[in-house]
C-alpha atoms as an extended CHARMM CRD file, in Angstrom:
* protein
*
       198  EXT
         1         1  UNK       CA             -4.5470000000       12.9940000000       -5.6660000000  PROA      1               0.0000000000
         2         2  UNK       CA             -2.3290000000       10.1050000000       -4.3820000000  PROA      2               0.0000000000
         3         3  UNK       CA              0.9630000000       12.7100000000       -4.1260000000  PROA      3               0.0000000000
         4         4  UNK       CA              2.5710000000       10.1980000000       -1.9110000000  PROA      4               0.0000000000
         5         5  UNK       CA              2.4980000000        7.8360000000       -4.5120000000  PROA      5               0.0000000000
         6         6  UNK       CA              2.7760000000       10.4820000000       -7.2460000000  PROA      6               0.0000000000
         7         7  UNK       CA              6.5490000000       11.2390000000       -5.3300000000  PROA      7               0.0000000000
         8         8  UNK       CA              7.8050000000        8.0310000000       -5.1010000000  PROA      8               0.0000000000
         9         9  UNK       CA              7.0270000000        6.9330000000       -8.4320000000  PROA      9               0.0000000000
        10        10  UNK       CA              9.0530000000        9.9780000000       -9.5380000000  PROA      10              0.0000000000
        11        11  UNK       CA             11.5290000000        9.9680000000       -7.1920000000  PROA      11              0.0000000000
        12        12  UNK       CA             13.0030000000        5.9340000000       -7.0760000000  PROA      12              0.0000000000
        13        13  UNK       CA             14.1600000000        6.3020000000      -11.0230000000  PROA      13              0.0000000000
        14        14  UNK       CA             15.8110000000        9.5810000000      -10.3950000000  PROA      14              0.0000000000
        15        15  UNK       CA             17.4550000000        8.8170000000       -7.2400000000  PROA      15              0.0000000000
        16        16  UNK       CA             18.6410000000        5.7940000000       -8.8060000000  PROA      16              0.0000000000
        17        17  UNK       CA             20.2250000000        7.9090000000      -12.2660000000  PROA      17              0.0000000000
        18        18  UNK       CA             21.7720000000       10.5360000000       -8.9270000000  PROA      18              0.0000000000
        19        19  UNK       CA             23.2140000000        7.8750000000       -6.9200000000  PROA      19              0.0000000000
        20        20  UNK       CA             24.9460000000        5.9520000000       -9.6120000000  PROA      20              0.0000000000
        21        21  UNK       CA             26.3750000000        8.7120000000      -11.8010000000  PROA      21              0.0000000000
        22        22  UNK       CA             27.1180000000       10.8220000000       -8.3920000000  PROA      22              0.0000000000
        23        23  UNK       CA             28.9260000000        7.8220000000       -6.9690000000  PROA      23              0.0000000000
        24        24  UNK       CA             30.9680000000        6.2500000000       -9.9760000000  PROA      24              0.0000000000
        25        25  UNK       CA             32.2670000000        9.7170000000      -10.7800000000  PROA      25              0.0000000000
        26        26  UNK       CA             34.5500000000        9.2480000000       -7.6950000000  PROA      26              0.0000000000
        27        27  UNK       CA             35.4580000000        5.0990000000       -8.0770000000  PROA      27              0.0000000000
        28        28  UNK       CA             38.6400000000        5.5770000000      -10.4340000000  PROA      28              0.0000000000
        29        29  UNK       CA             40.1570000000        8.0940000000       -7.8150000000  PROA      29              0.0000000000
        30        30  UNK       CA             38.9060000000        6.4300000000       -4.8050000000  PROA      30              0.0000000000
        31        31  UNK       CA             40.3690000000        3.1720000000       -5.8570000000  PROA      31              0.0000000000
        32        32  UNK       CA             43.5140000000        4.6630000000       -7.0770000000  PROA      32              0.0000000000
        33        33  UNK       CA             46.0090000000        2.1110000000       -5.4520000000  PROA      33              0.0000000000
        34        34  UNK       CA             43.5870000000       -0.7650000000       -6.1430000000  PROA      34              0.0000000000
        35        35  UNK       CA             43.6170000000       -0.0330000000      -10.4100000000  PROA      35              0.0000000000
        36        36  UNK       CA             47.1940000000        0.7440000000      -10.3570000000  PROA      36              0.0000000000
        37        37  UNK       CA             48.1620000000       -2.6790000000       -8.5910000000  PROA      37              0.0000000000
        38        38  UNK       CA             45.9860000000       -4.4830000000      -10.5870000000  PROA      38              0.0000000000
        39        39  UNK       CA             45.8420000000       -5.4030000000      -14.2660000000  PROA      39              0.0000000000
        40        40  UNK       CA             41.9850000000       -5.4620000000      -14.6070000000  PROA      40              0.0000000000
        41        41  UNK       CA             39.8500000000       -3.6820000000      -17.4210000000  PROA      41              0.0000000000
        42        42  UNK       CA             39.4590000000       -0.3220000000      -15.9550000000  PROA      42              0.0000000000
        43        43  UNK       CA             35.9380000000        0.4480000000      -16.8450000000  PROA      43              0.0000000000
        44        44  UNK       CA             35.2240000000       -2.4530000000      -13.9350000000  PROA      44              0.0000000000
        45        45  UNK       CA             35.1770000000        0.0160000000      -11.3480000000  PROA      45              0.0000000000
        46        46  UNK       CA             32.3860000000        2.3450000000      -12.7190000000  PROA      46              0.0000000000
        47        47  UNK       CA             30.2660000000       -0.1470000000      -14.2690000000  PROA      47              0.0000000000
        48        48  UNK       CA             29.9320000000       -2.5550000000      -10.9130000000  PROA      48              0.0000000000
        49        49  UNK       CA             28.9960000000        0.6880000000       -9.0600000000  PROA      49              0.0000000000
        50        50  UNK       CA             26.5640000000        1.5530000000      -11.9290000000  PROA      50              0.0000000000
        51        51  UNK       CA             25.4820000000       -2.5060000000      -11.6630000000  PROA      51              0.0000000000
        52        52  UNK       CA             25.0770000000       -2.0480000000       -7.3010000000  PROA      52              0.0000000000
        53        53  UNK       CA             22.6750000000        0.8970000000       -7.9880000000  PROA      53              0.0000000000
        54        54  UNK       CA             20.6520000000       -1.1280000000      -10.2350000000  PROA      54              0.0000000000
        55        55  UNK       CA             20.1220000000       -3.6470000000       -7.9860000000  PROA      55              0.0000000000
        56        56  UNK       CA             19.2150000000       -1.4170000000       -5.4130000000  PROA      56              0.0000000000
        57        57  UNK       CA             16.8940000000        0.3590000000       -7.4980000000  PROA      57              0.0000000000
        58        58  UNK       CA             15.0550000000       -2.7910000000       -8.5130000000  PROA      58              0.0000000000
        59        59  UNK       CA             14.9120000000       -4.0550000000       -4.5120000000  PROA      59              0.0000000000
        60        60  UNK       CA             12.8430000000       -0.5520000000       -4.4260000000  PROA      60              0.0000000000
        61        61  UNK       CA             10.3560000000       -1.1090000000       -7.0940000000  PROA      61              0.0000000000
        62        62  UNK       CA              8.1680000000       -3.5560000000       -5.0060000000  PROA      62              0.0000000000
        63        63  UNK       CA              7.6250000000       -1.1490000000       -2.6850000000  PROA      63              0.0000000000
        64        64  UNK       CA              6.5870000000        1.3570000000       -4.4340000000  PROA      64              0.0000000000
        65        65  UNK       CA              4.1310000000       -1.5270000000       -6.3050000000  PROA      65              0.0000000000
        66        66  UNK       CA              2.8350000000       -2.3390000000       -2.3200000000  PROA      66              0.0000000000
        67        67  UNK       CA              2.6360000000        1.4480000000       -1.8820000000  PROA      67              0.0000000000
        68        68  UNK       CA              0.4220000000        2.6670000000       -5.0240000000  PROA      68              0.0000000000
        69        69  UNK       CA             -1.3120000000       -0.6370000000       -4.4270000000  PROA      69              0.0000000000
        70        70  UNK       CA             -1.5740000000        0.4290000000       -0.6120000000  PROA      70              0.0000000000
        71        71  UNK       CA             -3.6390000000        3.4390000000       -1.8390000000  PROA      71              0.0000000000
        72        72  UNK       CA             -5.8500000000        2.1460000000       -4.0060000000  PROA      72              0.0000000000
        73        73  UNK       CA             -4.0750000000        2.6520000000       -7.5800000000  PROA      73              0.0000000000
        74        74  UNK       CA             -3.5030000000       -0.3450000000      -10.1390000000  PROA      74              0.0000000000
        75        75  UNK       CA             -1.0530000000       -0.7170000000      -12.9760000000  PROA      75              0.0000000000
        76        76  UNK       CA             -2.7940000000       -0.0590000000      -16.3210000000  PROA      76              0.0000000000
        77        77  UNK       CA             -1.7390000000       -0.6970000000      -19.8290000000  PROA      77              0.0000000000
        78        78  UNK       CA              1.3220000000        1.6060000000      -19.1660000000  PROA      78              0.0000000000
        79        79  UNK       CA              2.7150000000       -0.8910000000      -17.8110000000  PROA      79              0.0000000000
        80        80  UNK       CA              4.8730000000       -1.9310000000      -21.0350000000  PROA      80              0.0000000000
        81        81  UNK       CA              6.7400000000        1.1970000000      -20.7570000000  PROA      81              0.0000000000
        82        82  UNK       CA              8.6980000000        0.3650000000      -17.5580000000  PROA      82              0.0000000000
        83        83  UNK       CA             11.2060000000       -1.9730000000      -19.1870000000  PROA      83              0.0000000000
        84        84  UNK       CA             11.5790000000        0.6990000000      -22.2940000000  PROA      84              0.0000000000
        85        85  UNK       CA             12.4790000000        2.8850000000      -19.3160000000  PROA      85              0.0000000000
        86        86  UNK       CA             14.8730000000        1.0420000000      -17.5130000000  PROA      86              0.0000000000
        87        87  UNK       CA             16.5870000000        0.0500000000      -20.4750000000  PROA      87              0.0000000000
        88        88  UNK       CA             17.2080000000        3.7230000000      -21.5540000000  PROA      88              0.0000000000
        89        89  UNK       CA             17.9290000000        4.4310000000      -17.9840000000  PROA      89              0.0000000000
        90        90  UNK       CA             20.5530000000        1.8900000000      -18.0230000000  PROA      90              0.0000000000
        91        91  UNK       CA             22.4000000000        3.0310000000      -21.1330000000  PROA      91              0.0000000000
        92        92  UNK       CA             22.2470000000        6.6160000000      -20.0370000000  PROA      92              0.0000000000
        93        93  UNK       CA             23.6770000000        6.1380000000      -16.7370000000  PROA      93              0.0000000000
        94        94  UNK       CA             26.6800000000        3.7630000000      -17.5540000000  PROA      94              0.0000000000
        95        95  UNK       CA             27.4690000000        5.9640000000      -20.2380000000  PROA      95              0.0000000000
        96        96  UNK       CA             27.4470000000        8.9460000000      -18.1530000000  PROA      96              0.0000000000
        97        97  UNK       CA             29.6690000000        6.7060000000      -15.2320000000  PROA      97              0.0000000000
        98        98  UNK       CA             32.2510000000        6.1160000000      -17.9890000000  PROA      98              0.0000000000
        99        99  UNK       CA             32.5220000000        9.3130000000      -18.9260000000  PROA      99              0.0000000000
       100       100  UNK       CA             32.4640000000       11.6920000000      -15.8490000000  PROA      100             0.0000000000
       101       101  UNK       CA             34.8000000000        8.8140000000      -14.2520000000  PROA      101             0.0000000000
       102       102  UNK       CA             37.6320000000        8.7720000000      -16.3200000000  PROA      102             0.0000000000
       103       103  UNK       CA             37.0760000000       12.8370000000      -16.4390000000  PROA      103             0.0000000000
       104       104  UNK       CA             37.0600000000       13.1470000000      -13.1910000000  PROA      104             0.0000000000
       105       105  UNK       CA             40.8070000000       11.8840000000      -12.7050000000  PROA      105             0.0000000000
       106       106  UNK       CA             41.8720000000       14.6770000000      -15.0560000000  PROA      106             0.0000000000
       107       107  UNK       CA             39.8780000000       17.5840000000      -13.9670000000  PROA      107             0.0000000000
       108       108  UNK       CA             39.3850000000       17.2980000000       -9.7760000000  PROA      108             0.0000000000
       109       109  UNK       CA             36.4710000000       20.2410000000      -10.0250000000  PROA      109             0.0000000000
       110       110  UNK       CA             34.2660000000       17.6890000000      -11.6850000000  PROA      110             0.0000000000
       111       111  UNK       CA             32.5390000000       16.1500000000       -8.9010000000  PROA      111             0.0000000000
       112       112  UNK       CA             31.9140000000       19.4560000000       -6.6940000000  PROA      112             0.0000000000
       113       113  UNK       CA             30.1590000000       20.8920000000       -9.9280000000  PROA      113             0.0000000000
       114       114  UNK       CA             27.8920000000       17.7590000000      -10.4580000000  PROA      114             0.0000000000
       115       115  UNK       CA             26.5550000000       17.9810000000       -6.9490000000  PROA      115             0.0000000000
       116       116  UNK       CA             25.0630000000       21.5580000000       -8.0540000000  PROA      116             0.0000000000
       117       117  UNK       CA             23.9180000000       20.1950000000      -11.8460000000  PROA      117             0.0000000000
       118       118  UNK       CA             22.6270000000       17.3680000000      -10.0590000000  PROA      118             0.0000000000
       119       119  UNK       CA             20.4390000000       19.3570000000       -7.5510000000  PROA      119             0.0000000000
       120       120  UNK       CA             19.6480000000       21.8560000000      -10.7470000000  PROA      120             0.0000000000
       121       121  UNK       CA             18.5860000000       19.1010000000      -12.4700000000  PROA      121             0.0000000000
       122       122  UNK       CA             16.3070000000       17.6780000000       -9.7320000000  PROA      122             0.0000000000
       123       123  UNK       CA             13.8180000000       20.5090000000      -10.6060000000  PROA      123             0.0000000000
       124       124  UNK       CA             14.2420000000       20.6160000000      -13.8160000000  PROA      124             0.0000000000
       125       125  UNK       CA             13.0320000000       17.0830000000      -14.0880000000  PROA      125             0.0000000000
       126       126  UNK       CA              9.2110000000       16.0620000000      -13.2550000000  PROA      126             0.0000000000
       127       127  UNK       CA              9.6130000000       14.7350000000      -10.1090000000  PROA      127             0.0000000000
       128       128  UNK       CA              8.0460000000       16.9210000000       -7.7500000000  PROA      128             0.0000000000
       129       129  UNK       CA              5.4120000000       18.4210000000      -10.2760000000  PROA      129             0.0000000000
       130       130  UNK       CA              3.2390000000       16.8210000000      -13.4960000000  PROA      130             0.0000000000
       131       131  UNK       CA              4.5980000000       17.9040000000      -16.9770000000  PROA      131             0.0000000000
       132       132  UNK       CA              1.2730000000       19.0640000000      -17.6930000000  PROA      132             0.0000000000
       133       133  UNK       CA              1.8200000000       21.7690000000      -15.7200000000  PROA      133             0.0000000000
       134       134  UNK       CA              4.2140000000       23.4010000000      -18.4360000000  PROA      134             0.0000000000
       135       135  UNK       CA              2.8700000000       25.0270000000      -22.3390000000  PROA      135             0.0000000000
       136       136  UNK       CA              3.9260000000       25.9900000000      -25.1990000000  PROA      136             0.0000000000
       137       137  UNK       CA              8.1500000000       26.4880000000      -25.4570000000  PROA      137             0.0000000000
       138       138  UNK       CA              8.6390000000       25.7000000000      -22.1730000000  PROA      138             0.0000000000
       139       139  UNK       CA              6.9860000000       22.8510000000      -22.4430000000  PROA      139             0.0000000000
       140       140  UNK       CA              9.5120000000       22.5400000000      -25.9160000000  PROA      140             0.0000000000
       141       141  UNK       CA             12.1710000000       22.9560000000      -23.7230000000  PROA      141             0.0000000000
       142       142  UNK       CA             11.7140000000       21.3610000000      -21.1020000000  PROA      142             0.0000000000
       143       143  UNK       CA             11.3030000000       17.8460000000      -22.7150000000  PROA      143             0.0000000000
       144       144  UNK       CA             15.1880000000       18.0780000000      -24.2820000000  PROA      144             0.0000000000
       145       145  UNK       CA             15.9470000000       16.9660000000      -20.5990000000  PROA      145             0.0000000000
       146       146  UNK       CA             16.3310000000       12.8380000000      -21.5510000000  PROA      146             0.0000000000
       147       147  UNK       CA             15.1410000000       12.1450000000      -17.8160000000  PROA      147             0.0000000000
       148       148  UNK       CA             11.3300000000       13.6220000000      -18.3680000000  PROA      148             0.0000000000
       149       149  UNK       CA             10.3500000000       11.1670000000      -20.6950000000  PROA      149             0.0000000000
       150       150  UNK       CA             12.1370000000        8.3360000000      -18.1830000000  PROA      150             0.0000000000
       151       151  UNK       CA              9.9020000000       10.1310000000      -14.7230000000  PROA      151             0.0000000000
       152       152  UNK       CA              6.7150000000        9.9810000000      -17.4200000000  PROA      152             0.0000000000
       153       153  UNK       CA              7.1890000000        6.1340000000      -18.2720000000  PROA      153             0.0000000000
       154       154  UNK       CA              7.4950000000        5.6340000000      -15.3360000000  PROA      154             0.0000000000
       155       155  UNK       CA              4.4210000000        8.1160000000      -14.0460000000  PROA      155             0.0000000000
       156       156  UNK       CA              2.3390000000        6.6640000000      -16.6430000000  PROA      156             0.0000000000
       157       157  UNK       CA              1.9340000000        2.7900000000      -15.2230000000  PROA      157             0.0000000000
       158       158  UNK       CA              0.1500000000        4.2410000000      -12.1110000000  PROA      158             0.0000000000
       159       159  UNK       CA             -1.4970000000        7.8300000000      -13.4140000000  PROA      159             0.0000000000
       160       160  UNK       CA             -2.7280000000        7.1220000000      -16.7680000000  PROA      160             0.0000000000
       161       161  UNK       CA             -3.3890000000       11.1160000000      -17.4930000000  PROA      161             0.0000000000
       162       162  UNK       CA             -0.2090000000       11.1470000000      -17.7310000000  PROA      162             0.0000000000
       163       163  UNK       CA              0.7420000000       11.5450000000      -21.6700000000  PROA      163             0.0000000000
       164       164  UNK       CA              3.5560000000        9.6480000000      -23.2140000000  PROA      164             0.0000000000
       165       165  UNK       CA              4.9590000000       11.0260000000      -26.6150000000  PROA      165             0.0000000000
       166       166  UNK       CA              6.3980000000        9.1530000000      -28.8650000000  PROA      166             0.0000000000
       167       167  UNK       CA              8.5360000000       12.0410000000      -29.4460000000  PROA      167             0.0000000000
       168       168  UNK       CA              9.6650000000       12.6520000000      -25.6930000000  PROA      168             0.0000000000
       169       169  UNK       CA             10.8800000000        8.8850000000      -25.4270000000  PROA      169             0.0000000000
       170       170  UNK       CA             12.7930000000        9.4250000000      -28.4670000000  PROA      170             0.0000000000
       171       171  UNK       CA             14.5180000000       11.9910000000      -27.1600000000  PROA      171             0.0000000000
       172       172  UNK       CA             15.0350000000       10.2370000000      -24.0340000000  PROA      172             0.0000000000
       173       173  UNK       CA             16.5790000000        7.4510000000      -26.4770000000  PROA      173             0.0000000000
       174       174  UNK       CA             18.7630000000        9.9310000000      -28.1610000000  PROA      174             0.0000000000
       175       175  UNK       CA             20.3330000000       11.4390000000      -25.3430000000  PROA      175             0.0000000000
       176       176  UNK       CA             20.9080000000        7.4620000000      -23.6350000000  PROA      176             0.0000000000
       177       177  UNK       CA             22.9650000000        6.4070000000      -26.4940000000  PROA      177             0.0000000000
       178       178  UNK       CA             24.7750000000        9.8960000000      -26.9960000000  PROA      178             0.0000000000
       179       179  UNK       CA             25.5850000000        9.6730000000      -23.5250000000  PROA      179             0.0000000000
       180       180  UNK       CA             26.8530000000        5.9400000000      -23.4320000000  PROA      180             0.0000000000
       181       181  UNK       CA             28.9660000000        6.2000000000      -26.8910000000  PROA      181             0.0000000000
       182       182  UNK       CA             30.3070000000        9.4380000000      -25.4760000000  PROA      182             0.0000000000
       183       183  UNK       CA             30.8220000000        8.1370000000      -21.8950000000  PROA      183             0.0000000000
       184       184  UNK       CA             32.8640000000        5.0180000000      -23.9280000000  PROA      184             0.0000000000
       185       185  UNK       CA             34.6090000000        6.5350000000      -26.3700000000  PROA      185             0.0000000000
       186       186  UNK       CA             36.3730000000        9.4720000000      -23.6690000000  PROA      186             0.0000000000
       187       187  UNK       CA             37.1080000000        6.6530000000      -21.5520000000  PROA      187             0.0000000000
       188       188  UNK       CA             38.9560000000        4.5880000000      -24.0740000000  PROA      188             0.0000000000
       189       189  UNK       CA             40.4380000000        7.5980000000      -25.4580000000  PROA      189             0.0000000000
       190       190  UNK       CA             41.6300000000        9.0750000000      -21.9570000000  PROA      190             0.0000000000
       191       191  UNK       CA             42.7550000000        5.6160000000      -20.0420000000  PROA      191             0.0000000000
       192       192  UNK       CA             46.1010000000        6.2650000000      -20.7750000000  PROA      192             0.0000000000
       193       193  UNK       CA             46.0410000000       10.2080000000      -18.9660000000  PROA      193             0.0000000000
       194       194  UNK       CA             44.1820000000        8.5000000000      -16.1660000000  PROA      194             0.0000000000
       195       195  UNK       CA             46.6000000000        5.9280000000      -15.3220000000  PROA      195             0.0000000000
       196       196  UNK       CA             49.1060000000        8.7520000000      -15.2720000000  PROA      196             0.0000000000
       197       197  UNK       CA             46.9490000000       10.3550000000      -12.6290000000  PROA      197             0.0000000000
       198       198  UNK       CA             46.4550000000        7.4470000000      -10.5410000000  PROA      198             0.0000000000
């Protein structure tokens, strides 16, 4: 029931996560001149791309509100998941920007091979399906992707069936702040190489 809504809800956080970490894996090398002429912090460039995307995704949110609403559906105690979500989200992505941008400069295959993990990814994330629908070691599986328990937070506010481990937002924790001391540390560590490149 309501799979328009069921879509967007899903959709908006994950377009959000492929627009921002698509996009500021090409800002160091599409503002090549720009960082070279001028002595700013370099890690700027990815992280005010990451910050456009996030405003763009919150403009978004109130209509998906006006569209569950539109259909009949009201938030329920879920609710107090969304800003655990964003927040994870957040770190995730700007530590994935970091990283794949200062990588990127070094190895130019980088960006053609995240369009296809992106699009892999897409399905492998519960966007266009319920998690319910998976058992057993899939199911295992499946939730070591950090971005299910982020679509489910999300999912829950408006379908309450939707279950909410503990354990799947840990994991979705986990992989955030893997990804964002990873993401920093590479970038500090490779600034250097990059200017080189640039």
């Amino acid at each position: 029931q309501h799979y328009v809504v069921f879509i967007a809800v899903g959709l908006i956080p994950f377009q959000w996560f492929r627009q921002s970490v698509n996009g500021a894996t090409g800002v160091l090398t599409g503002n090549g001149r720009l960082i070279s002429s001028i002595s700013l912090p370099r890690e700027m460039y990815p992280l005010a791309f990451v910050l456009m995307k996030t405003i763009e995704f919150l403009i978004t949110l109130p209509i998906v509100v006006a569209l569950a609403l539109a259909y009949g559906l009201h938030p329920n105690s879920n609710a107090i998941y969304l800003p655990l979500a964003f927040i994870i989200e957040l770190v995730m992505i700007t530590g994935l920007a970091l990283l794949l941008s200062s990588l990127n400069t070094l190895f130019k295959d980088i960006d053609r091979a995240l369009g296809v993990v992106m699009r892999l990814l897409f399905y492998l994330t519960p966007v266009l399906y319920p998690t319910s629908r998976l058992h057993g070691k899939i199911r295992e599986i499946y939730n070591l992707n950090p971005m299910v328990g982020i679509i489910d937070m999300h999912r829950s506010v408006w379908f309450p069936k939707t279950v909410v481990s503990p354990h799947v937002i840990l994991i979705s924790a986990i992989g955030a702040i893997v990804a964002f001391v990873a993401g920093w540390a590479t970038f500090i560590r490779v600034e250097p190489s990059v200017l080189k490149e640039l």
